[in-house]
GULO-196817 format. One record per residue: residue in three letters; y negated, z, x negated of N, C-alpha, C, CB in turn. Coordinates in steps of 0.2 Angstrom, whole numbers, padded with zeros to 4 digits, always signed. Each point is the difference from the previous one (the first is absolute). Glycine has a CB too. Example, Ala and Ser with C-alpha at 12.3 -4.5 7.8 and 13.67 -1.06 7.14 Angstrom:
residues 2
ALA+0028+0039-0066-0006+0000+0004-0006+0000-0004+0006+0006+0009
SER-0011-0010-0007-0006+0001-0004-0005+0003+0004+0003-0010-0006
This chain:
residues 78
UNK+0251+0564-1029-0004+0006+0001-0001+0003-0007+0006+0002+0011
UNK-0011+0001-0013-0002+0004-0005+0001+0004+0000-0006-0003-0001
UNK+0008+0008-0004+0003+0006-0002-0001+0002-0004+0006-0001+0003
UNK-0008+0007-0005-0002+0002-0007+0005+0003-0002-0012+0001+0001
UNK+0015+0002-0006+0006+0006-0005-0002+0002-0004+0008-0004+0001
UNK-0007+0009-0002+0000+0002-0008+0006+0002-0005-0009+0003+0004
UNK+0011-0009-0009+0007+0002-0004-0002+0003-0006+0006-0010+0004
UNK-0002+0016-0005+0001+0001-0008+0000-0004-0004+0005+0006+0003
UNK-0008-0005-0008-0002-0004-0006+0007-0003-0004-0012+0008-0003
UNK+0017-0006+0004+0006-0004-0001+0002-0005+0004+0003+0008-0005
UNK-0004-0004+0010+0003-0006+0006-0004-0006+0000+0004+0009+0008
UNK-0011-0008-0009-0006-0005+0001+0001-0005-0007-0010+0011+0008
UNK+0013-0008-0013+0002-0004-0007+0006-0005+0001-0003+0012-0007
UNK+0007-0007+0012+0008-0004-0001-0002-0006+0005+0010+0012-0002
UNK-0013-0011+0009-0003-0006+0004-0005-0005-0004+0001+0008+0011
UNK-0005-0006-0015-0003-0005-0005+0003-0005-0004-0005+0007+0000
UNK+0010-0003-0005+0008-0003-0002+0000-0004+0003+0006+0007-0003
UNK-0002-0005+0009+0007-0006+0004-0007-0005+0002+0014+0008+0007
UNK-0020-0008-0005-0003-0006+0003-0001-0004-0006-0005+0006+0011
UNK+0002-0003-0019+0000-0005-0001+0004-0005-0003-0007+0005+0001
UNK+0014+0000-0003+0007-0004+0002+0000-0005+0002+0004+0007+0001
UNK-0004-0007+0003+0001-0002+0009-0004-0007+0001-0001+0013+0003
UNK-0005-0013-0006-0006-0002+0000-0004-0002+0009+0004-0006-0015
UNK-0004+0012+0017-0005+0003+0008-0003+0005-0003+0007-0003+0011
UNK-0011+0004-0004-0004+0005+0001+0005+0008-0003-0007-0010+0011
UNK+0004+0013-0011+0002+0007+0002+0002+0003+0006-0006+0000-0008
UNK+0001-0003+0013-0002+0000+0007+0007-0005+0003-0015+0001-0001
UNK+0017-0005-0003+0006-0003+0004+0008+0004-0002-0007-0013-0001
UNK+0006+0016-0007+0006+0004-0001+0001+0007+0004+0000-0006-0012
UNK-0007+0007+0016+0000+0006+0002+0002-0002+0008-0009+0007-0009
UNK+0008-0010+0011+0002-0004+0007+0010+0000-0001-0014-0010+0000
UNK+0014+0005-0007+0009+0000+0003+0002+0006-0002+0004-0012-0002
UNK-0007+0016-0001+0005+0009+0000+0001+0003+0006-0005+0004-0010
UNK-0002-0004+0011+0000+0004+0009+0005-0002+0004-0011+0000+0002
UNK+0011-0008-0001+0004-0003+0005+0008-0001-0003-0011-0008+0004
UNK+0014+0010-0012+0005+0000+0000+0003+0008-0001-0003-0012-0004
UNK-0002+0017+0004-0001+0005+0001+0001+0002+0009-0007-0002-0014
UNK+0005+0000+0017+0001+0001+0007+0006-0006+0003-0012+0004+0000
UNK+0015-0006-0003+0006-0005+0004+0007+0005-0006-0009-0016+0005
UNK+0007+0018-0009+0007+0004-0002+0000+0008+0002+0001-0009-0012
UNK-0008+0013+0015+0001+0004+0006+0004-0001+0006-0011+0002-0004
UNK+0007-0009+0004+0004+0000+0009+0007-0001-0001-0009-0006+0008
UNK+0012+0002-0015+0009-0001-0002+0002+0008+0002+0000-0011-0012
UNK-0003+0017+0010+0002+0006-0004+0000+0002+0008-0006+0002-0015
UNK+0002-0005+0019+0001+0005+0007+0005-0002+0003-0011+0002+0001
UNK+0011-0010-0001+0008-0002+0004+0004+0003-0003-0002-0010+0005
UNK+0003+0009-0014+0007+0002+0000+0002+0009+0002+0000-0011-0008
UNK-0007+0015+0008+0002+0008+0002+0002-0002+0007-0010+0009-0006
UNK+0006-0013+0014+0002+0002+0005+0010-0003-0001-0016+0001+0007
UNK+0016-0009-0011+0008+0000+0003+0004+0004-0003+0000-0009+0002
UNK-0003+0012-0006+0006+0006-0005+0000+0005+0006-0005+0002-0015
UNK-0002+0000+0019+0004+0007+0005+0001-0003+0006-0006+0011-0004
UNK+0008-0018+0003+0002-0003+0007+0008-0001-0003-0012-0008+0007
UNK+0013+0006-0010+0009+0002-0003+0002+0006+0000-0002-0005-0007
UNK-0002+0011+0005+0000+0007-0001+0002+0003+0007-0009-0001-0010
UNK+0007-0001+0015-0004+0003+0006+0009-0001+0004-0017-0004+0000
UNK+0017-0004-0004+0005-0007+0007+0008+0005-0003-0010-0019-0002
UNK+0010+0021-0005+0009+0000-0004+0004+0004+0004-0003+0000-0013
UNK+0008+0001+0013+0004+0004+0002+0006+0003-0004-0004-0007+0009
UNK+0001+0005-0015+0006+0003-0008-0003+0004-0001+0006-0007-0006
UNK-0005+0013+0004-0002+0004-0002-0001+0000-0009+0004+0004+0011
UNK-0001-0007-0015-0001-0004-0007-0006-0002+0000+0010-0003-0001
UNK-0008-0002+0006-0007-0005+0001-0008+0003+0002+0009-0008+0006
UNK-0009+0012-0003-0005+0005+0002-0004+0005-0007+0008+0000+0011
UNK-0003+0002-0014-0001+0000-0004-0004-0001-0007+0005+0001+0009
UNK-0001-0006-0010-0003-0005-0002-0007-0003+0000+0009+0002+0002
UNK-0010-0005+0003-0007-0002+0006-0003+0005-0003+0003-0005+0012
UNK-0002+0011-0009-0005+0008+0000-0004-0001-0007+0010+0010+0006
UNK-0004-0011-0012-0003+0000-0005-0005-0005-0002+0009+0005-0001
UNK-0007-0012+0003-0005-0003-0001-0008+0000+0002+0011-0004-0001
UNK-0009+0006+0007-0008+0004+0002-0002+0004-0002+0001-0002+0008
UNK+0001+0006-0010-0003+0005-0004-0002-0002-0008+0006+0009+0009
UNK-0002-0012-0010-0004-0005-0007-0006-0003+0002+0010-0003-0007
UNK-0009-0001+0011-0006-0004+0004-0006+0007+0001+0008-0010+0007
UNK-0008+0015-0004-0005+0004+0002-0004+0003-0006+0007+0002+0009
UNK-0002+0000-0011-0002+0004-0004+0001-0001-0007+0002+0006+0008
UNK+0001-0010-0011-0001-0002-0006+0008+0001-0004-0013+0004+0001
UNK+0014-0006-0008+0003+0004-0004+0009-0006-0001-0010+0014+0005
């Protein structure tokens, strides 16, 4: 499929870089970013839902805790 973007003049520099590193396309380094770019999203989503399936499942209060916290670094940051 065809797609058109527009990158920032750094970002459009730093994808030049690594392809000719690389020695591909630009069009191929921008391919494995997305796709490595979207498979460490979906890591980020399983590991949030088993965090609040832990969180949800504890029965310590420590542990709860705990958990709480780690989701809320997950959420929000920091």
């Amino acid at each position: 499929m065809r797609q058109s973007v527009s990158l920032p003049a750094n970002v459009a520099a730093h994808v030049r870089g690594l392809a000719k590193r690389r020695r591909v396309s630009s069009n191929r380094i921008l391919v494995e970013l997305i796709e490595n770019g979207i498979e460490a999203q979906n890591r980020k989503e399983k590991e949030f839902f088993d965090l609040a399936g832990r969180f949800r499942n504890t029965a310590d209060p420590d542990e709860a805790r705990r958990l709480g916290d780690e989701l809320g670094h997950m959420v929000f940051g920091g």
